[in-house]
N, C-alpha and C positions, 0 to 999 in steps of 0.2 A: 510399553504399550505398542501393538501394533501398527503398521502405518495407516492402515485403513480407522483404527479406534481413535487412532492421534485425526486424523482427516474429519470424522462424523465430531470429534468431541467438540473439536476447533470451531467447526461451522456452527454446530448448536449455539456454544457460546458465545461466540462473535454476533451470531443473528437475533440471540437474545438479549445484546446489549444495543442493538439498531442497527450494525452493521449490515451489507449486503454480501451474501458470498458467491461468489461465483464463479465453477471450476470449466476451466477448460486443457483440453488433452495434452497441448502442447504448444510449445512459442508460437508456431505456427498461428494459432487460432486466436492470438493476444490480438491484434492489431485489426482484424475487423468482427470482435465480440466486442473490441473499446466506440470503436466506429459504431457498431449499432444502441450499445445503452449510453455513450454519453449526445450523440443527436440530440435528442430533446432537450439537455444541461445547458447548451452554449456554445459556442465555438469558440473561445479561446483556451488555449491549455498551456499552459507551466508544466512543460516536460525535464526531469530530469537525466540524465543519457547515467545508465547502467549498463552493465554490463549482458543482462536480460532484456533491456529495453534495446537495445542494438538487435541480439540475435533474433530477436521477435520483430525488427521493422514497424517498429512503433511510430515512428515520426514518418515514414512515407505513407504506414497505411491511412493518418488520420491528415497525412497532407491531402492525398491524394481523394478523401473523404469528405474536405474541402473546411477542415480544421486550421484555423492559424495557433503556428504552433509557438511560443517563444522558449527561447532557453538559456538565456541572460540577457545582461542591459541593468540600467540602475534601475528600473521599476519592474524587475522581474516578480512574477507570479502579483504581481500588485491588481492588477486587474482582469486576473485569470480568471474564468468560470470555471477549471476545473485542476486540478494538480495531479500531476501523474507521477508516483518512485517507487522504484523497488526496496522493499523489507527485507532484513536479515534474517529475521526468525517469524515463526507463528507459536505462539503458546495454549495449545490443547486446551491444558486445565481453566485457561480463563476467557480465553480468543482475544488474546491481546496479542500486538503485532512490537516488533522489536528492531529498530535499527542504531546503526551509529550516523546521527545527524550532525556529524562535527561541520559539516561544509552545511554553510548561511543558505545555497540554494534549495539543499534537501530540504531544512525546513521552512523556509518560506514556500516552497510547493506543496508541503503537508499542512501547512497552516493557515496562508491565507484564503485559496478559493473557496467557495462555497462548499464543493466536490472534493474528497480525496479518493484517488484510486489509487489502492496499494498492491505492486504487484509484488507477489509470494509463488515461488519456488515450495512444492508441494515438500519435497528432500528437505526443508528449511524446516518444518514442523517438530517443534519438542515438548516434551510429556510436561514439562513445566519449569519456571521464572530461574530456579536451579542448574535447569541443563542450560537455556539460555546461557546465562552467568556462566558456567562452566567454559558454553564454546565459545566466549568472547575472550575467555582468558588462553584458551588452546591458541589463540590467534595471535597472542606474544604481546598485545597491546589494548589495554580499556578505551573505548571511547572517551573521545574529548567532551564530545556530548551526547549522554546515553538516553533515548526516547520509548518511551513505553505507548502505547496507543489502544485503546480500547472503545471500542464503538466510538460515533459521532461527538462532537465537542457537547458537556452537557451541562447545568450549575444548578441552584437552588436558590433560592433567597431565602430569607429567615421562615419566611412562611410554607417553605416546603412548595412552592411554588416551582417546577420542573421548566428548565428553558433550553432548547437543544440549536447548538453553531453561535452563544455568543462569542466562547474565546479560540472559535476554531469552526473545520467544518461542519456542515449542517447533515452531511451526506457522506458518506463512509464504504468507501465500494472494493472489496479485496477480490482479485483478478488470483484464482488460486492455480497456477502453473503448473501443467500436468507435467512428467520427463519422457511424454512420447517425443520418441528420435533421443535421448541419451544425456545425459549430465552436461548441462551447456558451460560449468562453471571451474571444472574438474574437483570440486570440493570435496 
């Protein structure tokens, strides 16, 4: 697939499962495109430090934006309104997002605020759950714990009754990383 087919297929999907997708050019433009949709969410955030959340000035631009930011402590993301991590993978074919959540902070930031914003590296994009799988294994080691994510936390009850954020969040917001300025990762 091309990367532009891999980009439309990914957004479709993802926005048809409740997801929000939303591309911007480059790291640059991460830290006050976050500043302006999560204002109305709340002002606390469970930031996790990636290696994309550094080169995009993630923590001063939503400091500075007048966000309190935590990023550990024993009550971490416990009383976040919003969770902010970067994603390993995007998967096309279903818009499901893919990381190695082995560290307790990544997933308490993806799971307990209301909010998850997930940033993704547009380069991260694959044609599907295969290539995923493939490039985790190029990487010489499986996640201790592998997470799959797709749209907002959702369940059912026997009656087919639809309830969306009880076992997770209620909001789903993928920050889709453009590589204007150049491969921040060398990957």
């Amino acid at each position: 697939m091309h990367s532009q087919e891999l980009l439309t297929s990914f957004t479709n999907r993802a926005e048809a499962m409740g997801a929000q997708v939303i591309p911007v050019a480059g790291p640059g433009e991460v830290g006050p495109k976050l500043a302006e949709i999560l204002r109305p969410l709340g002002g606390k955030i469970a930031l996790v430090d990636s290696p994309l959340v550094k080169t995009a000035g993630v923590e001063k631009a939503l400091s500075q934006a007048g966000f309190s930011i935590e990023k550990d402590g024993a009550e971490f993301a416990r009383q976040a309104d919003t969770g902010i991590v970067e994603f390993d993978y995007g998967i096309a074919e279903t818009g499901t997002l893919a990381m190695d959540a082995t560290d307790l902070k990544t997933r308490l930031a993806a799971m307990l605020p209301l909010t998850c914003v997930a940033l993704l590296p547009v380069e991260q994009l694959r044609a599907s759950l295969t290539e995923v799988i493939d490039a985790y294994l190029a990487r010489g080691t499986w996640p201790g714990y592998f997470t799959l994510v797709t749209g907002p936390s959702r369940t059912a009850d026997i009656e087919r009754s639809l309830t969306i954020g009880v076992h997770g969040p209620e909001r789903l917001l993928i920050i889709l990383v453009g590589n204007n300025g150049g491969d921040r990762h060398g990957r």
